[in-house]
C-alpha positions in Angstrom: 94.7 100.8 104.8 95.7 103.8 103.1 92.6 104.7 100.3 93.5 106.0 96.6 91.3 108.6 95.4 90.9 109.9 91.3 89.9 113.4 90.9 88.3 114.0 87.3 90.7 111.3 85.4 90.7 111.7 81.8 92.2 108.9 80.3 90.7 105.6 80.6 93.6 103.1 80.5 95.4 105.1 83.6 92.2 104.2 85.8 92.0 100.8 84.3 95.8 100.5 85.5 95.1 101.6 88.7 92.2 99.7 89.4 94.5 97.0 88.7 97.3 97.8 91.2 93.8 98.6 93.6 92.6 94.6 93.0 96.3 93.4 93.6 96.7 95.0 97.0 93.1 95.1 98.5 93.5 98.9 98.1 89.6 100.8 98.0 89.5 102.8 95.3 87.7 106.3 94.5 86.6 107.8 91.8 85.5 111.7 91.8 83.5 113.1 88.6 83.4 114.6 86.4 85.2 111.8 84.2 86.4 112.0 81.4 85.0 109.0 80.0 82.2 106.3 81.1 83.1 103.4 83.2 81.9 101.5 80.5 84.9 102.5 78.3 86.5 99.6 76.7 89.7 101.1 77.2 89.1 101.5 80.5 87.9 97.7 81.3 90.3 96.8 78.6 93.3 98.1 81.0 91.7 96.4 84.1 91.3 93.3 82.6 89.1 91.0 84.3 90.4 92.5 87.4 87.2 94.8 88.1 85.3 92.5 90.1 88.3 92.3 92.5 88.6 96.1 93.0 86.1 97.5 95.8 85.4 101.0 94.3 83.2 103.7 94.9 82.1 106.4 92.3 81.3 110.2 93.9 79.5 112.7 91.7 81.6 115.5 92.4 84.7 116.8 94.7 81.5 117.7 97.5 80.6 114.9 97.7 84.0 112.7 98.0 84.5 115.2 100.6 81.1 114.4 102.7 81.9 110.8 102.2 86.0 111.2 103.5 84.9 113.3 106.6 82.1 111.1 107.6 84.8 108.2 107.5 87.9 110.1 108.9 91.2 110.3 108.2 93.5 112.5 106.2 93.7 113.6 102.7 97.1 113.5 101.0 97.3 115.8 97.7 99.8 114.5 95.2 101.1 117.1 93.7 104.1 119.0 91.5 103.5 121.7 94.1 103.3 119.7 96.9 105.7 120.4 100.1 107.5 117.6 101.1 108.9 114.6 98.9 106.9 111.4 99.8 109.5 109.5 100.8 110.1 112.3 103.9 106.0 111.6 104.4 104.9 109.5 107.7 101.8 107.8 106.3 98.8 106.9 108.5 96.7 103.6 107.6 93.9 106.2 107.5 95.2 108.2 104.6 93.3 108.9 101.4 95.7 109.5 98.5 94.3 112.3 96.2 95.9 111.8 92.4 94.1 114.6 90.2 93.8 114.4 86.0 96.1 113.6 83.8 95.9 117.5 82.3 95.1 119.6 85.1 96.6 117.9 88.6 94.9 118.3 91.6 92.8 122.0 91.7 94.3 125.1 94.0 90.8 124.2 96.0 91.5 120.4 96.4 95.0 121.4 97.3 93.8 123.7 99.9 91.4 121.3 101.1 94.1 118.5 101.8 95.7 118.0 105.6 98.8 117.3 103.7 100.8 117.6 100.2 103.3 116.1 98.9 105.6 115.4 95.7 107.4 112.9 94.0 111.1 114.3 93.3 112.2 114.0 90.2 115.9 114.5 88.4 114.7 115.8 85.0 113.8 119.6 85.4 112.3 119.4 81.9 110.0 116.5 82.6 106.2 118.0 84.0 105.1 115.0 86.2 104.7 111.5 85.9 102.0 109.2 84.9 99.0 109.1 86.6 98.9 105.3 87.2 102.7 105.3 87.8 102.5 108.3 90.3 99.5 106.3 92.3 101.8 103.4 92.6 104.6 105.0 93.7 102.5 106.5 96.5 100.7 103.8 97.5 103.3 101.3 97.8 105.6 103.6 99.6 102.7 104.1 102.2 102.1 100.4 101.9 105.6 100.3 102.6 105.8 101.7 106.2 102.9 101.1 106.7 104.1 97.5 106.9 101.6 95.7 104.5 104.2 94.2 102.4 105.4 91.5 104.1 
């Protein structure tokens, strides 16, 4: 089952909402510090309502050490990105797949990026609009990969 993975999020109710989506579907969730807040943050349980003990999550201290863990376990790393290079929807996800989602402010780093097997984007009408939410954006992935991946049935 596809994995999503947080890389320095900022804003506490976006993780709380994706923690969420994570209890809903059984999807592990990853978060990589620094962070901008403490997962003690009201806001941020406040947004995962009494969902948290249903998510299975995992805390890395930085970007290394996600990194050790992911390669010990396998699989690829998918960036989520504006600068990605193919829309998602063109993407063949694997049920091995860790979907990287970087801050709210920043994105994903040129170094994460570069790190990634793969990249992609979410294609969007509005030239004038930057990018998504983060919590909307990680749904959009993970249920289209949920999606072939045939988990929603």
């Amino acid at each position: 089952m596809p994995q999503i993975v947080l890389i320095h999020p900022q804003i506490p109710p976006n993780t709380g909402n994706i923690a969420r989506t994570c209890a809903a579907t059984g999807t592990e969730l990853h978060l990589v510090g620094p962070m901008g807040f403490e997962i003690s943050d009201r806001y941020l349980k406040r947004a995962g309502l009494d969902y948290w003990p249903y998510v299975n999550w995992q805390y890395h201290l930085s970007v290394e050490a996600f990194q050790d863990f992911q390669q010990a376990r396998g699989g690829r790393c998918v960036g989520f990105s504006t600068r990605g290079k193919c829309s998602y929807i063109q993407f063949q996800f694997l049920p091995n797949d860790w979907l990287l989602f970087g801050s709210e402010t920043l994105g994903l780093s040129a170094e994460v990026l570069s790190a990634c097997d793969e990249t992609v984007y979410i294609p969007m009408t509005q030239p004038h609009v930057r990018s998504l939410n983060l919590s909307v954006s990680a749904a959009i992935g993970l249920f289209e990969a949920r999606r072939q991946l045939g988990y929603l049935g």
